[in-house]
N, C-alpha and C positions, 0 to 999 in steps of 0.2 A: 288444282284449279281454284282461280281465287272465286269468292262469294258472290262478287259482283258481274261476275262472269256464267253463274248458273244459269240464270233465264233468259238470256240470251241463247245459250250454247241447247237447250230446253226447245225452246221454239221453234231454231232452226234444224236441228232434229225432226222434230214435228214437218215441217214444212217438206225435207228431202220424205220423209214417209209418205206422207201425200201426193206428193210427186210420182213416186213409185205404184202407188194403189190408182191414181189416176190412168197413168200409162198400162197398167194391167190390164182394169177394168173398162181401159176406153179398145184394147183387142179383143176384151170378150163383145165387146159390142160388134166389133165389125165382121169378128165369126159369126156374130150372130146374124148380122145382116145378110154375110152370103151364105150362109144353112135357111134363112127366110125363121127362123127360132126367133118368136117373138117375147116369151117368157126371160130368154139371155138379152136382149136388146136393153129390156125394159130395167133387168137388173145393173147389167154393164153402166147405163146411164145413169143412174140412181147413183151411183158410188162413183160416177166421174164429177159427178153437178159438185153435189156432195162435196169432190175433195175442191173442185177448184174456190166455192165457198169457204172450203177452211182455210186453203191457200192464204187468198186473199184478206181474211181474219188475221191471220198469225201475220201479215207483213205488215198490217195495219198496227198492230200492237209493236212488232218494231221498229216502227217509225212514231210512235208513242201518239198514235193519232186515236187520242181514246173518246170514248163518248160522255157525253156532257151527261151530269147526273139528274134524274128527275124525282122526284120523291115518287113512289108508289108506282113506278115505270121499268119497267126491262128484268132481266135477270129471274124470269116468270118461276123455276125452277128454286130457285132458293128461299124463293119468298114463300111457297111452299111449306107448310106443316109438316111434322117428322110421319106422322100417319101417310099425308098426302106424299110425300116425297117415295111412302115404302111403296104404293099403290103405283105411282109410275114407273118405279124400276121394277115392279113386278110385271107390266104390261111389257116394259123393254125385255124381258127374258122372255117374254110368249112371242114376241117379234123374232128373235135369235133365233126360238124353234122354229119358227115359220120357215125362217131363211133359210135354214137347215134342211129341215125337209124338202123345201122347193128343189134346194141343188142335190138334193139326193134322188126327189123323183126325174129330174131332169138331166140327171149324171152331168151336173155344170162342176166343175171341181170338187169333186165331193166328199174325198179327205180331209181338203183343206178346211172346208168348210162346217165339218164336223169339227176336228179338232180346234180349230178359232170358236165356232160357236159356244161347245158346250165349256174351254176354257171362260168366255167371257158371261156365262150364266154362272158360270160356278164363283167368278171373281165379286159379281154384280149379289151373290146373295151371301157369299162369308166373307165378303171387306166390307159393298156398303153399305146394306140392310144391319148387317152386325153394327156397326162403328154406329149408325144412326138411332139404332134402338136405344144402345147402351151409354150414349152422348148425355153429361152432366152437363148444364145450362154454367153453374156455379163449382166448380171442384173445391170443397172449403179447405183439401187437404193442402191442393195445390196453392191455394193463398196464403196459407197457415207458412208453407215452403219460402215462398217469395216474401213474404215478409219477414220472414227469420234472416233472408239474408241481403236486406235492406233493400231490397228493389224495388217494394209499394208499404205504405203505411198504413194502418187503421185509418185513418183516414177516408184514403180510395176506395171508393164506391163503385164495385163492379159489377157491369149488368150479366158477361159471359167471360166466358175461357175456353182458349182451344191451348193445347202444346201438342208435340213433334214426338213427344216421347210417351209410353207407356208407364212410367215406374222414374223416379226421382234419383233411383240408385243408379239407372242408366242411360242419366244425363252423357251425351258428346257435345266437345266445341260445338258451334256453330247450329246447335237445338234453338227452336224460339218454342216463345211466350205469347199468344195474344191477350188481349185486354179488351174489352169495350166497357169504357167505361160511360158515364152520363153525357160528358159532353168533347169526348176524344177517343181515339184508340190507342193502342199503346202496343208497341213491336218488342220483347224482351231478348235476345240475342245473348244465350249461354255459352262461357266458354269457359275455361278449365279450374275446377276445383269451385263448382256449383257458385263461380262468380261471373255477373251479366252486367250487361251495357241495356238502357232503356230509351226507348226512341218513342215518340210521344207528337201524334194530329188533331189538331182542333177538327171534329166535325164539320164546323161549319164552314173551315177551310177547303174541306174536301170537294173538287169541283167536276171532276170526273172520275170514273170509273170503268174496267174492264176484269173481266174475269175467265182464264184457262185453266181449263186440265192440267195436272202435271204426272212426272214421274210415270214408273209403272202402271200400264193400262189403267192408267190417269187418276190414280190413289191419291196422288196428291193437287193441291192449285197453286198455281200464282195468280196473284191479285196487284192489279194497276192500278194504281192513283193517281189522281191531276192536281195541285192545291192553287189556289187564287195567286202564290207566288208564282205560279211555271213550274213549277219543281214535280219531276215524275217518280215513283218510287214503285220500288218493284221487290214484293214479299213473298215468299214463297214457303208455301205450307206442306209435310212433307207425307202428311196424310200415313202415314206410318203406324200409327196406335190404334190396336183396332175397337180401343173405347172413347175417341175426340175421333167428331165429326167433322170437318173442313165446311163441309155445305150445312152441317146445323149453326157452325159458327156464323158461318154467312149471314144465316137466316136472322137472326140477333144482331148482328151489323149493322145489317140494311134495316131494320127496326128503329135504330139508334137513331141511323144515316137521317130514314125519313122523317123523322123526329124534329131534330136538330134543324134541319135544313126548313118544314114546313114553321117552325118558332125563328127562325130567320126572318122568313118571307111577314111573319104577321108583327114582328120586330119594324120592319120597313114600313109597313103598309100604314104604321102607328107613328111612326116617324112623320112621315108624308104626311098624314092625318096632322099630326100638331103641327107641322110648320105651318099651315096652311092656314090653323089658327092664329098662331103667331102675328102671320100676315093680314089677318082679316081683323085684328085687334091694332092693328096699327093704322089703318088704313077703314076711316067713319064711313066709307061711302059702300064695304063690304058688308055681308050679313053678320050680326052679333054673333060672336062667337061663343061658346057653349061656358058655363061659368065655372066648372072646375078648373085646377090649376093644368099647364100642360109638364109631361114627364117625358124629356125627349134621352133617349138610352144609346150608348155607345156599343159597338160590335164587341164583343170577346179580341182579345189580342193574341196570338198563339205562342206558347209557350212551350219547349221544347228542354228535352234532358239528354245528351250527350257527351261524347269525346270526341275529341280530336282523332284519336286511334281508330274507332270506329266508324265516323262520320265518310264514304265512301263515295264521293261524287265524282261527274264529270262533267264536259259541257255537252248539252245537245247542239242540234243543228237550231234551234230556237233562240236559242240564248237562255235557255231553262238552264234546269238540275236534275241529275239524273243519280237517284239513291235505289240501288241494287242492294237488297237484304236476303 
């Protein structure tokens, strides 16, 4: 399966499982209706709403109809402290039990629902409380790596790192690298004989955003990008190492993200401000304008490091670009 093919094939996956938990949970509802079981009613719905909301999500992501980005908006979970983050998945395993119990006193499937629950408390405290505890902001080992084998410089100044792998010695093809760095992100994409391809976004380019679960009871994410050119790109993290957090990465991201984008906005707004000057100095009949000189500043221009070999596009139905990583 080629690379560009993973999140797609990811998705749709997704989507037929919901399908399936939808039609389950929409016959526990209508046993429930004719037993008059209002406890089964209540649940049956709850996990039909549920799927056809995520339905609807995941088709939305593959028609690359992502949400426009706001600084300091959405994604409520990521923006979340590693403290904060542990406090809600620990509330999500007291939810599990709940549910557990319930269909235990109510004999509503009650195997199943043992075995699903305590699977997914057990998954929920030794993958992601582990991986979130033990999550390095900075891995200096792993830049010390990446610079050894020419893929960032002294130079580059980075603010996080997430990788795919555990251990350097058990790099595979097709492992990434993230980056955030001051004023972009940076995709590194390894492939044989600890030699990589680096893929490189201006922050400020970045114009929408979405974010899914991936993999195994959703260890890992894919993350959606919009840029000001059309161009959609689709990264996927493979959540695998259970010392790199995906969602602490996030959290450092979206740090960056909101950064970048609000010194944008007061970029403009200074902009706008001198022209205005500009104009009120040319024209006697305006109010005087303020007697410092004006500094009117140019946008960042994106700047990008690729190959032809690895550069993996296609066309959308937009006229965009569509980069599957």
């Amino acid at each position: 399966m080629h690379t560009q093919d993973e999140p797609i094939k990811e998705i749709n996956t997704k989507i037929k499982t919901l399908w399936k938990s939808v039609i389950i949970f929409g016959l526990f509802t209508i046993v429930g209706i004719f037993a008059g079981n209002v406890i089964l009613i209540l649940i049956g719905l709850l996990f039909v709403i549920g799927g056809v909301w995520g339905i609807g999500k995941f088709r939305k992501m593959l028609q690359n109809q992502l949400t426009d980005y706001r600084p300091g908006k959405g994604f409520s979970f990521f923006r979340k402290t590693g403290e904060q983050k542990l406090t809600y998945i620990t509330y999500a395993q007291y939810g599990l039990a709940g549910l557990i119990l319930v269909c235990v006193l109510f004999n509503i499937n009650a195997f199943y629902a043992i075995s699903v629950g305590i699977t997914g408390i057990l998954v929920l405290q030794f993958t992601f409380k582990r991986r979130i505890s033990l999550h390095t902001q900075i891995d200096d080992a792993s830049l010390f790596e990446l610079e050894e084998i020419g893929i960032i410089t002294s130079k580059d100044i980075v603010h996080a790192l997430y990788k795919d792998f555990e251990s350097w010695a058990e790099v595979q093809p097709g492992d990434k690298v993230f980056l955030v760095k001051q004023d972009a992100l940076v995709c590194i994409v390894m492939n044989e004989n600890l030699k990589a391809v680096r893929r490189e976004w201006q922050l400020r380019e970045i114009k929408k955003l979405g974010l899914l679960g991936s993999g195994n009871d959703g260890q890992g994410l894919l993350l959606f990008l919009g840029t000001s050119q059309d161009e959609v790109i689709r990264l996927k993290m493979k959540g695998s190492s259970f010392q790199d957090s995906p969602e602490q990465f996030m959290t450092y991201f979206l740090q960056a993200l909101d950064k970048a984008h609000l010194s944008t906005q007061v970029d403009i707004v200074k902009n706008n401000r001198d022209g205005r000057y500009l104009q009120t100095a040319e024209n006697p009949n305006m109010s005087t304008p303020p007697s410092h000189p004006t500094n009117n500043r140019n946008l960042d221009i994106e700047v990008t490091d690729e190959t032809a070999s690895t550069k993996m596009e296609r066309s959308s139905g937009n006229g965009g670009r569509i980069l599957d990583l």
